[in-house]
C-alpha positions in Angstrom: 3.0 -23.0 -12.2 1.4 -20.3 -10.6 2.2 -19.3 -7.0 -1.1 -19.7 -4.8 -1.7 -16.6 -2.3 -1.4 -19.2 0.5 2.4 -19.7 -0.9 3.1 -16.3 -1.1 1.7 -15.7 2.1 4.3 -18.4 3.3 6.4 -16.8 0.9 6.3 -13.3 2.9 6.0 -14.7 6.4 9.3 -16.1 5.8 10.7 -13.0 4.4 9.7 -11.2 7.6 11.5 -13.4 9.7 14.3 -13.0 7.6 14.3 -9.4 8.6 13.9 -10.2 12.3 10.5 -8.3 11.8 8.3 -10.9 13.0 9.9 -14.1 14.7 7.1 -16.6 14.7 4.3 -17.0 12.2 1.9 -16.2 16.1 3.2 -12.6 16.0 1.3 -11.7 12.2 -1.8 -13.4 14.1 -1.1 -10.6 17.0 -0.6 -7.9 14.7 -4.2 -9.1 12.8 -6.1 -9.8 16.1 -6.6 -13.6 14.9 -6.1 -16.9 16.9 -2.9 -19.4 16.3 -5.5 -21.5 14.1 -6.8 -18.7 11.9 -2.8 -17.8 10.9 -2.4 -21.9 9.9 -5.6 -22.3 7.9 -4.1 -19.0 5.9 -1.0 -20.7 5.0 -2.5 -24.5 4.3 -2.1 -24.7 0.0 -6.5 -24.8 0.7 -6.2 -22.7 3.4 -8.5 -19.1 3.5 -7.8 -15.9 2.0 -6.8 -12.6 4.4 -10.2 -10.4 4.4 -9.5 -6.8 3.7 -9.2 -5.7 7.1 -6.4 -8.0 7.6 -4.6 -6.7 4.6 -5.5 -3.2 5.8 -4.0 -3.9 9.2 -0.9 -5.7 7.7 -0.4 -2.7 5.1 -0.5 -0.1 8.1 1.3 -2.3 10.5 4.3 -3.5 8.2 4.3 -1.0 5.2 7.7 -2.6 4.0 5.5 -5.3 2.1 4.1 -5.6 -1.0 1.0 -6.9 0.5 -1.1 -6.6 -3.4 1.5 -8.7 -4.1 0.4 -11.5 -1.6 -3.6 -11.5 -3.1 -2.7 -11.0 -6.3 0.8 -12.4 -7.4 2.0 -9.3 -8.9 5.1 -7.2 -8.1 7.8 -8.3 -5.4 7.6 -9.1 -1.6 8.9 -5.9 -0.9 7.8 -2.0 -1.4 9.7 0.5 -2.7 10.7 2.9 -0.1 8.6 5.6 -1.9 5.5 3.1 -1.0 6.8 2.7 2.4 6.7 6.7 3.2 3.0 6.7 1.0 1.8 4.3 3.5 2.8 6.0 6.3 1.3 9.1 5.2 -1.6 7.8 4.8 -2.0 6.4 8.1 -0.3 8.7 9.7 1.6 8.3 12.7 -0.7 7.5 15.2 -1.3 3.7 14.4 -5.8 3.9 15.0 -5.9 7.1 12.9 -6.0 6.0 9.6 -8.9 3.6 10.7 -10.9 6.6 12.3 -10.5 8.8 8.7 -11.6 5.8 7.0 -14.4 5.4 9.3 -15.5 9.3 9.4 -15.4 9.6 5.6 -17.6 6.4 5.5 -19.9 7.8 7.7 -19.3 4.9 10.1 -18.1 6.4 12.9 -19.4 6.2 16.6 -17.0 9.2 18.0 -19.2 12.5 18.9 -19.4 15.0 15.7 -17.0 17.8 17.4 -14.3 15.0 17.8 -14.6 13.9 14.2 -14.2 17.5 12.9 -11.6 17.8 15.2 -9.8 14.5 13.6 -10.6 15.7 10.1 -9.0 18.8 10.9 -5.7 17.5 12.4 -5.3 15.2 9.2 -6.2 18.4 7.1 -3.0 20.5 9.1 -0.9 17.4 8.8 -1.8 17.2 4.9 -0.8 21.0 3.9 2.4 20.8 6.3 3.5 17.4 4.0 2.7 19.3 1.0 4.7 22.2 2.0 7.5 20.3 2.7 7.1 18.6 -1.2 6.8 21.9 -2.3 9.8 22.9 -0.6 11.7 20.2 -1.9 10.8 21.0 -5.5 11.9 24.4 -5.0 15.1 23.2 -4.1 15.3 20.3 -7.4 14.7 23.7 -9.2 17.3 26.1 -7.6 19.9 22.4 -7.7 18.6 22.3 -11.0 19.4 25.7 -12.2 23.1 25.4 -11.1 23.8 22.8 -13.7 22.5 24.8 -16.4 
């Protein structure tokens, strides 16, 4: 039978304590800004599903799990470490950034137009330095590469 996403929920919770990351089921509630009685009704078998912006928080917040793998059953608990870096690129390393991007490029944000610019320009500088450093890193594969020729 088929694990629900409530299981797998349980599933990952107890994975995470596992790993010391979280200790009681309270602290995923803390991380997603809901009450003691909004984490249980997520793990009852007919309890509620996380809403996106809970998964969003929890994919920024703890990037080590496969959180696609909570909603839809597929994959493992965990994420590659490849993932795990992708995430963090993403969001960056200042833990309300990604959200502000997201916002900006949605047109949704409330932060004065100079600041947004200035935002979208930061993320734009941090982009091209990661990309360098990719680029870098294949020009070293190749030079490695060329040795064992």
């Amino acid at each position: 039978m088929k694990s629900t996403e409530n299981q797998r929920l349980r599933d990952v919770f107890d994975h995470l304590k596992e790993l010391k990351i979280i200790q009681y089921n309270k602290d995923i509630g803390d991380i997603i800004g809901a009450d003691k009685f909004r984490v249980s009704y997520l793990l009852k078998d007919d309890g509620g599903k996380l809403s996106t912006n809970e998964i969003q928080t929890l994919k920024k917040e703890i990037p080590e799990v496969n959180w696609d793998y909570v909603t839809t059953g597929e994959g493992g608990i965990e994420n590659s470490p490849t993932m795990v870096r992708e995430q963090q690129m993403f969001y960056g390393d200042v833990p309300e950034r990604g959200q502000q991007v997201q916002e900006i490029l949605n047109r949704k944000s409330t932060l004065p137009e100079s600041e947004q610019l200035e935002i979208l320009r930061e993320e734009l500088i941090i982009a091209q330095q990661k990309m360098l450093q990719i680029y870098d890193g294949f020009d070293l594969l190749g030079k490695l590469k060329g040795l064992f020729k």
